[in-house]
N, C-alpha and C positions, 0 to 999 in steps of 0.2 A: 446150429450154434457151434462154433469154430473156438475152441481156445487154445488148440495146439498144443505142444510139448512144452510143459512148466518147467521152469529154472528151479533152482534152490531153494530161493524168495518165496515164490508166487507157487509154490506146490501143493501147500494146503487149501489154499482160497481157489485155484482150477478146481480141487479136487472138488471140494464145496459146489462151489457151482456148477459144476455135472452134474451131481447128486441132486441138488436143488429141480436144474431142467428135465431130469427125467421121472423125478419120483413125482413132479407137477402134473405130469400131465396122467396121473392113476389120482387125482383128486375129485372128489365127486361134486362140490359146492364152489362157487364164486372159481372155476376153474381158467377162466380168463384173466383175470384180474392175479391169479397167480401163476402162470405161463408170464405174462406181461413183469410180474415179480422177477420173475426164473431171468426172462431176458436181460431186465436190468443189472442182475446182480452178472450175468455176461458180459455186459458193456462195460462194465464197471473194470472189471481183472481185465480185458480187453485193451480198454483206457490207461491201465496201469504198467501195464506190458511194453505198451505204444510209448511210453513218457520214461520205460524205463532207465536208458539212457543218459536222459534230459534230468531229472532229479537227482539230487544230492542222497548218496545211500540213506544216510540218516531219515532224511526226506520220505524215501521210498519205502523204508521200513516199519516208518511209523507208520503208514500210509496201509499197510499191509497187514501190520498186527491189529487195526482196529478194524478193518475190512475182514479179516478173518474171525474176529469175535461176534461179529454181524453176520458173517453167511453161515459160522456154526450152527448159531442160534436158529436162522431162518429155515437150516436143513435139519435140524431137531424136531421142527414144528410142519414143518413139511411132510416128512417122513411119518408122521403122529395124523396129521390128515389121510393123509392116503391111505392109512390101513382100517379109517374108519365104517367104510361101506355106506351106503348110502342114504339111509333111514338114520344114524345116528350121524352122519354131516350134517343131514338138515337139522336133527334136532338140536348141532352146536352152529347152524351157520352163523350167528350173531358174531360169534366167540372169533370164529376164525375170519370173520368181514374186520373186525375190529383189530386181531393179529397182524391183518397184512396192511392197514392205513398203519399198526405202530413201527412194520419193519421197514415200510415206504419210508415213513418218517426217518426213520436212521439211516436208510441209502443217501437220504436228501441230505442229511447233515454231514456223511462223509463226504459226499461230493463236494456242496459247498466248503468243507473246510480245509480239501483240498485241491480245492478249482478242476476236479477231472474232467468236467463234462461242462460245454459252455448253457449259456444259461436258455439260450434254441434249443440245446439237445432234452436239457433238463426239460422245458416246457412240452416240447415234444412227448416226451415220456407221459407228464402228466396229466395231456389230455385224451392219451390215449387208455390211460388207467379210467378217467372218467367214462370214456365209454364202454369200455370193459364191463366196468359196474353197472350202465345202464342194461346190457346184454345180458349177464349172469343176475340181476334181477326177475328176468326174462324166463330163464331156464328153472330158475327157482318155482317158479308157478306152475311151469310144465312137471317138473319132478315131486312137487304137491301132489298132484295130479295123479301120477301115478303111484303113489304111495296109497292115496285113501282108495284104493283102487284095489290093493295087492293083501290078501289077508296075511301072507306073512311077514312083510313091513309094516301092519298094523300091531302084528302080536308082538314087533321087533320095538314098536313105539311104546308100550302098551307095559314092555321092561325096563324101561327107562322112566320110571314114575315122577321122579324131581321135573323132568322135561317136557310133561303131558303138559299141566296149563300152558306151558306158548304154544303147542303146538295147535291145541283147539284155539286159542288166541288168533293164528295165521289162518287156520280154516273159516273163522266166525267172518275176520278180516275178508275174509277171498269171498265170502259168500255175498259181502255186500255189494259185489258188483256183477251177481250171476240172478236170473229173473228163476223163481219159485220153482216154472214148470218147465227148466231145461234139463237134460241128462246132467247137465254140471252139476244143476246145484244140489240134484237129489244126490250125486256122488259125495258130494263134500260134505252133504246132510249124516249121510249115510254113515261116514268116516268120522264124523263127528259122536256120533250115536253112539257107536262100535266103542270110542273111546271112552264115553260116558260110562258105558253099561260093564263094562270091565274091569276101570279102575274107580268107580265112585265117583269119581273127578267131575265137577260142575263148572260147565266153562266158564270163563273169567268174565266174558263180555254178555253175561245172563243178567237181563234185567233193564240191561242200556240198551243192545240189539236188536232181540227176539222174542221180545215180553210175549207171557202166556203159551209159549211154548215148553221151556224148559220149568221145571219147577222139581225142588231137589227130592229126588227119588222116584221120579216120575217120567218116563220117555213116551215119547207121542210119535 
């Protein structure tokens, strides 16, 4: 990522969007889909560099102060992922899959409203965020995986009491596509138990699921 030596103007928003590409990639969850973020918000100051010439200052600096209040934003929220580690990404990945479609959204609406990026570049973009999303759904299951696996990102979940039921939620989920007598499913079992038996907590999908297994106060 190339943004070169910023002018005046464009000083805060380079600066922004450095920060953005680099703290992205110390992200533990949905980390494509924001790299793919990071880039856009490159293109974006890039675009506006490109055209600086060509737009009326007025133009340009309108152009820049609302581009700036959007990549603060996005490197606030950035910066607050990454330093989450890994066991509490997952347990906020909703939060932060949900973050990054509402700052998409505000890229999309700067660009459109000031035509930066034609409307090839723009779809370009967005169907590569869609695959993005397909892939970091991907890694989501693998890093499941290795959490109901690791007794200290079990104890790490296990602190985080408000975020237990989704978490047995996702394991109950993953279980319905793993057969009884694989290593999988006794791991997920197993990580599910762990959480049971620690914090009280009764999975959510007890009764719809796994009838006769789970019954409150009782682990089998």
């Amino acid at each position: 990522m190339d943004l070169g030596v910023p002018n005046e103007i464009l000083g805060i928003v380079v600066a922004a969007a450095r920060d953005i590409h680099k703290r992205s990639q110390d992200i533990s969850v949905h980390r494509r889909q924001c790299t793919q973020m990071a880039q856009r918000c490159a293109e974006l100051v890039n675009s506006l560099r490109e055209q600086e010439d060509a737009l009326e200052n007025a133009k340009l600096r309108e152009a820049v102060d609302e581009l700036e209040g959007v990549l603060l934003k996005i490197r606030k929220k950035v910066f607050e992922w990454a330093d989450l580690g890994r066991v509490k990404s997952f347990m906020r990945q909703e939060q932060v899959a949900d973050d990054i479609d509402t700052f998409n959204g505000l890229l999309d609406t700067h660009i459109n409203k000031f035509q930066i990026l034609t409307s090839i570049e723009l779809n370009r973009q967005q169907r590569k965020m869609d695959l993005y999303r397909q892939n970091d759904q991907e890694e989501m299951k693998e890093m499941l995986h290795k959490i109901i696996r690791s007794v200290d990102d079990l104890a790490t979940a296990v602190g985080m009491r408000d975020d237990v039921p989704k978490l047995m939620q996702t394991i109950q989920e993953e279980l319905k596509g793993e057969q009884p007598d694989t290593e999988k499913y006794q791991a997920l079992r197993g990580g599910l138990d762990t959480l049971h038996v620690k914090t009280g907590i009764l999975p959510p999908l007890t009764d719809r699921m796994i009838p006769n297994i789970w019954t409150r106060g009782n682990v089998h």
